[in-house]
C-alpha positions in Angstrom: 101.5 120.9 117.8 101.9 117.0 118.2 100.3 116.7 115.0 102.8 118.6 113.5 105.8 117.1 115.2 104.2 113.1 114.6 104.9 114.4 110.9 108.3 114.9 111.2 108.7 111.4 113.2 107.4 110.2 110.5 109.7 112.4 107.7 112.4 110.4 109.5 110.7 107.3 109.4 109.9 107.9 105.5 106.3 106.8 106.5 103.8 106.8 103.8 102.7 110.8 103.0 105.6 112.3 105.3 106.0 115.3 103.5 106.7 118.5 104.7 106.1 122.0 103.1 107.0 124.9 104.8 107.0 128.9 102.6 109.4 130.9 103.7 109.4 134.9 103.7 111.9 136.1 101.9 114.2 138.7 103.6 116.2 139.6 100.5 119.8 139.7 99.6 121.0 142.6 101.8 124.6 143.6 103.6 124.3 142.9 107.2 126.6 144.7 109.5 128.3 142.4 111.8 127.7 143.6 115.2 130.8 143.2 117.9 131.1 145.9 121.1 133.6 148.0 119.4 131.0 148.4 116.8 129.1 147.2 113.4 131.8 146.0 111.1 131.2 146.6 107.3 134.5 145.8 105.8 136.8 142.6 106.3 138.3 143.0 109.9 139.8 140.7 112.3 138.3 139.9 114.9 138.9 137.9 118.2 136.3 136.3 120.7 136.1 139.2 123.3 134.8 141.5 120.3 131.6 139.2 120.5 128.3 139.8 122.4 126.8 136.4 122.4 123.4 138.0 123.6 123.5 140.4 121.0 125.0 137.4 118.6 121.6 135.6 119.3 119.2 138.6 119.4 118.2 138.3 122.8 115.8 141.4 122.8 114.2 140.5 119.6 110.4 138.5 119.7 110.4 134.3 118.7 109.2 133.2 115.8 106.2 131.7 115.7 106.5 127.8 116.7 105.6 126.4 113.0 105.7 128.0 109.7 103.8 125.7 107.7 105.4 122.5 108.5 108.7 124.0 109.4 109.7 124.1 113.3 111.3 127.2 113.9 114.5 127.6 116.3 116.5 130.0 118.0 120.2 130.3 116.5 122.8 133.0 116.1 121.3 136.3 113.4 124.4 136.3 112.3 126.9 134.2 110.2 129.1 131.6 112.4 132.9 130.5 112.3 133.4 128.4 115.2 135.7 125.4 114.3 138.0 128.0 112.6 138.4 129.9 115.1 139.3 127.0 118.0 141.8 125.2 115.2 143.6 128.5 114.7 142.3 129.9 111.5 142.3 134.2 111.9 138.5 135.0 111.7 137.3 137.8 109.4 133.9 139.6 109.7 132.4 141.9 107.2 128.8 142.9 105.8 128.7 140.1 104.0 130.1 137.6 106.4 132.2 135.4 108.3 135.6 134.2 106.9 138.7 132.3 108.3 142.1 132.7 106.7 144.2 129.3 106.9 146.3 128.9 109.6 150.5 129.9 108.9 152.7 127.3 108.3 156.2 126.9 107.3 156.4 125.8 103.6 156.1 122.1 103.6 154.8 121.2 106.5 151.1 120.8 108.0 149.4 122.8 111.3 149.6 121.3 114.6 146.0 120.9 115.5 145.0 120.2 119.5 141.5 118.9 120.4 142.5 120.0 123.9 144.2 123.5 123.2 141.2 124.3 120.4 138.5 123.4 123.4 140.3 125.2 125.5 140.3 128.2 123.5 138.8 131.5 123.6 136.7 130.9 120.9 135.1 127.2 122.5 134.1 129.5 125.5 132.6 132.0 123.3 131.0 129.0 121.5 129.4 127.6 124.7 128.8 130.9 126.1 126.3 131.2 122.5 124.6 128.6 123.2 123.7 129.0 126.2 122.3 132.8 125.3 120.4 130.9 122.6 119.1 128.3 125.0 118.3 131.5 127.1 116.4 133.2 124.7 114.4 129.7 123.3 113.2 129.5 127.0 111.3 126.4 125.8 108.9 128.4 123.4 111.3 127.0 120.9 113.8 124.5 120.7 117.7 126.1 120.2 119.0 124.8 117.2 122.8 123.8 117.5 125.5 126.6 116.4 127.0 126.0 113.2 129.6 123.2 112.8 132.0 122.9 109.8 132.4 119.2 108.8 135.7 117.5 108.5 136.6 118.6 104.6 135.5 121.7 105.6 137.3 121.6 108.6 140.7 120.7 106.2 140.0 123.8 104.0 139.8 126.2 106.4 142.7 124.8 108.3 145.0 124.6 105.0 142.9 126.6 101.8 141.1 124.9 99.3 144.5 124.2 97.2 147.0 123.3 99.6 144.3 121.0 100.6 143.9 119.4 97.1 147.5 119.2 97.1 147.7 117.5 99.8 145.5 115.1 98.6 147.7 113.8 96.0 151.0 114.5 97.5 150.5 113.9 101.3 147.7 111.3 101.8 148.6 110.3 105.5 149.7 113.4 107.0 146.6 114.4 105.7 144.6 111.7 107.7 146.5 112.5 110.8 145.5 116.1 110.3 141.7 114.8 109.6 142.0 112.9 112.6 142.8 115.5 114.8 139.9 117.4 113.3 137.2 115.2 113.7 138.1 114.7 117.5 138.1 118.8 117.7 134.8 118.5 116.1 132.9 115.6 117.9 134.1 117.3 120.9 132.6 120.7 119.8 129.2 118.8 119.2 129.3 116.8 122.4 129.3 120.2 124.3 125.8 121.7 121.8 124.2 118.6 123.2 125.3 118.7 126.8 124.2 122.4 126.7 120.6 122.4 124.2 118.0 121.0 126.4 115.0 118.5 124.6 112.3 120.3 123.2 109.3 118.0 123.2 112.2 115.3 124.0 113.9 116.2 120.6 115.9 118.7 119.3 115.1 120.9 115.9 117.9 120.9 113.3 118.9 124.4 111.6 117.1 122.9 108.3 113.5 123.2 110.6 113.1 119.4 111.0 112.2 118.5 114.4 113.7 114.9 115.2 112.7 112.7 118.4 116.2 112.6 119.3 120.2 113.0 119.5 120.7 114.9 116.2 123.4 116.9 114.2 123.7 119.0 111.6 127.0 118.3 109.2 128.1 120.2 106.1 130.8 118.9 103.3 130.7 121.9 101.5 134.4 121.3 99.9 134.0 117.6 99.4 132.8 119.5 95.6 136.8 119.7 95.1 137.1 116.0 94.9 136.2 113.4 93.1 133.3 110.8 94.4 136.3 108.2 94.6 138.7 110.7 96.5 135.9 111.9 98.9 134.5 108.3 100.0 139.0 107.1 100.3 140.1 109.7 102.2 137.4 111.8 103.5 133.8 110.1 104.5 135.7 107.7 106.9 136.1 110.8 109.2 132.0 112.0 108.5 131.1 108.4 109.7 132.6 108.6 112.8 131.0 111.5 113.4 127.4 111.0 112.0 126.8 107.5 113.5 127.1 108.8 116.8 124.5 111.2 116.4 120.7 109.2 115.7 119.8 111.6 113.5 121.8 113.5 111.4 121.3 116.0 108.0 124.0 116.7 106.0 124.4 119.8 104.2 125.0 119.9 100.0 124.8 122.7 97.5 123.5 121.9 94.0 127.1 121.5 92.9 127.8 118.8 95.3 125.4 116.4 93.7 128.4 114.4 92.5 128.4 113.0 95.9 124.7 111.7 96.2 125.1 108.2 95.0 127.9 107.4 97.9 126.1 109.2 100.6 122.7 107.4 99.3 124.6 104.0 100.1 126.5 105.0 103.2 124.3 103.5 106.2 124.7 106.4 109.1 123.3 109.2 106.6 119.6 109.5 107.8 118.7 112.7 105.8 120.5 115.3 102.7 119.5 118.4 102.5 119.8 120.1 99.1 120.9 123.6 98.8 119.1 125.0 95.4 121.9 127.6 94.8 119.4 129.2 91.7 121.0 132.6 92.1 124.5 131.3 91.4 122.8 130.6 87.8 124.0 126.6 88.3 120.4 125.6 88.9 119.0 122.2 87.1 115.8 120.7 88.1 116.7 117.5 86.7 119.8 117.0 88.5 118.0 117.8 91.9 115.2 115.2 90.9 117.7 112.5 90.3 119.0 113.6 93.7 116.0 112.8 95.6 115.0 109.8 93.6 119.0 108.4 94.0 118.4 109.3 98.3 114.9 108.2 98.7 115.5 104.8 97.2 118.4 104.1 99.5 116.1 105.1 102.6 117.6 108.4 102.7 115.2 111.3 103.9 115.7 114.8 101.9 115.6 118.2 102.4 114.8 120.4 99.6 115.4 124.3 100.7 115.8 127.5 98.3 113.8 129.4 95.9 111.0 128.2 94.0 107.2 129.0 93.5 104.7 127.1 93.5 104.3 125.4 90.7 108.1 124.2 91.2 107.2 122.3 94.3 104.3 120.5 92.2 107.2 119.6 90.2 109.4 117.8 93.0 106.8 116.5 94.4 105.5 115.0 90.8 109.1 113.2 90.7 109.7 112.3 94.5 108.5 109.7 96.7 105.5 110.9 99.2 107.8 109.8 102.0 110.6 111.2 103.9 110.3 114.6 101.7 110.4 118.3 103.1 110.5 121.3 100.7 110.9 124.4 102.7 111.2 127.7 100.2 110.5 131.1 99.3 108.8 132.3 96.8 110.9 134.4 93.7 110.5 137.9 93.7 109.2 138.2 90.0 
């Protein structure tokens, strides 16, 4: 085991041959029932906190993964898809076969939501949140490390809060209530993440990030999955002031991109409190360019940036990345393709 983890230190460190390659099994595309106690929901329902088992959210009765797979560092997490920060801002929350949605939260035409940090951690929805990870903790029992639950990044955050268009809108039309509304959501948020550390105990005096990289420390898992609506210029203005406050305070950090976010690399490359990117491969969206990604990791790595390369792609593919990467600060954690 300490092998294994000294690799990751060193993934983080981007110490000469810190690589890490991890193959994946792959559980296919399939509709998953979202379990709650009044029953599996197939179809887009609304649901509220008390519908929500978090021991059956987290699969208490089921067996733990094995510790590694390959180089990976399994976790325990929720089996099912997450909508926490939605849900304690306000946003209705949907569940389905397919997954977990938010609707934006009502307003009166022209004006923006009134967002509490201390009425959305006071909510139903932070209890049930806490209450999660706790059963996760519970079931890790210190076999594994319990990742943290799924937290929506500032942009992401906005969308939900507004929808993707009010929010580019919004933009353009109403830059500073739009930073007070960003405001209010990064506090909600760094509040949300304070409690995931408070609760998640060190494992081998780290913690395991949902992207199964162990770090020797404080670390968060960030996503900026609509940051894809704006511009590079518009993001880094308005929006990555926000992800900084929240990222520096954490030691370690990985934040989330799919392939069609790679507009963003250069300015994430070059902001300091970005320790790793981890690349979403998106290949069954038919969007899928090999030399975009490479460009990706050669942009990160030579601005000290670690990378996480995760999706589908055989083997010969991974001979390819690593052909065109550094052999530092690298981890390609995959499944095979079907055909």
């Amino acid at each position: 085991m300490d092998n294994i983890l000294q690799k990751h230190c060193d993934f983080w460190e981007r110490a000469p041959g810190s690589v890490l390659i991890g193959e994946i099994p792959f559980s296919g595309w399939r509709l998953k029932p979202f379990p709650t106690r009044r029953g599996e929901i197939i179809k887009p329902t609304k649901i509220d906190p008390d519908d929500i088992d978090p021991n059956q959210y987290v699969g208490a009765g089921d067996a733990l993964a094995p510790v590694f797979t390959g180089d990976m560092v399994n976790y325990v997490r929720c089996k099912y898809p997450e909508c926490w920060l939605e849900g304690m801002i306000g946003c209705d929350v949907y569940a389905s076969e397919v997954s977990l949605s938010s609707k934006p939260i009502p307003t009166e035409a022209g004006s923006f939501p009134d967002i509490s940090p201390d009425a959305a951690l006071r909510s139903s929805w932070a209890r049930l949140f806490a209450d999660t990870q706790r059963a996760a903790v519970e079931k890790a029992d210190g076999k594994l490390g319990a990742a943290q639950l799924h937290l929506r990044g500032v942009i992401d955050m906005l969308a939900a809060a507004l929808g993707e268009s009010e929010l580019c809108l919004a933009a353009y039309e109403h830059p500073q209530e739009l930073a007070t509304l960003a405001a209010k959501c990064a506090a909600t948020l760094d509040r949300a993440a304070d409690i995931t550390q408070k609760l998640i105990p060190r494992w081998n005096g780290g913690r395991v990030s949902c992207w199964y990289v162990y770090a020797p420390g404080d670390l968060i898992d960030y996503q900026i999955d609509a940051s894809s609506l704006f511009s590079p210029e518009m993001y880094r203005k308005q929006f990555l002031p926000f992800d900084r406050k929240i990222l520096k305070k954490h030691k370690y950090n990985v934040v989330h991109l799919h392939s069609c976010g790679l507009l963003h690399v250069p300015g994430l490359a070059e902001t300091e409190d970005v320790r790793a990117v981890e690349i979403n491969l998106d290949k069954e969206t038919g969007g899928y360019c090999f030399d975009r990604i490479a460009n990706a990791i050669k942009d990160l790595q030579h601005n000290d940036v670690s990378v996480i390369i995760h999706g589908e792609l055989s083997r010969d593919e991974v001979e390819d990345y690593l052909s065109v990467s550094q052999p530092r600060g690298l981890a390609i954690f995959h499944w095979l393709p079907l055909n």
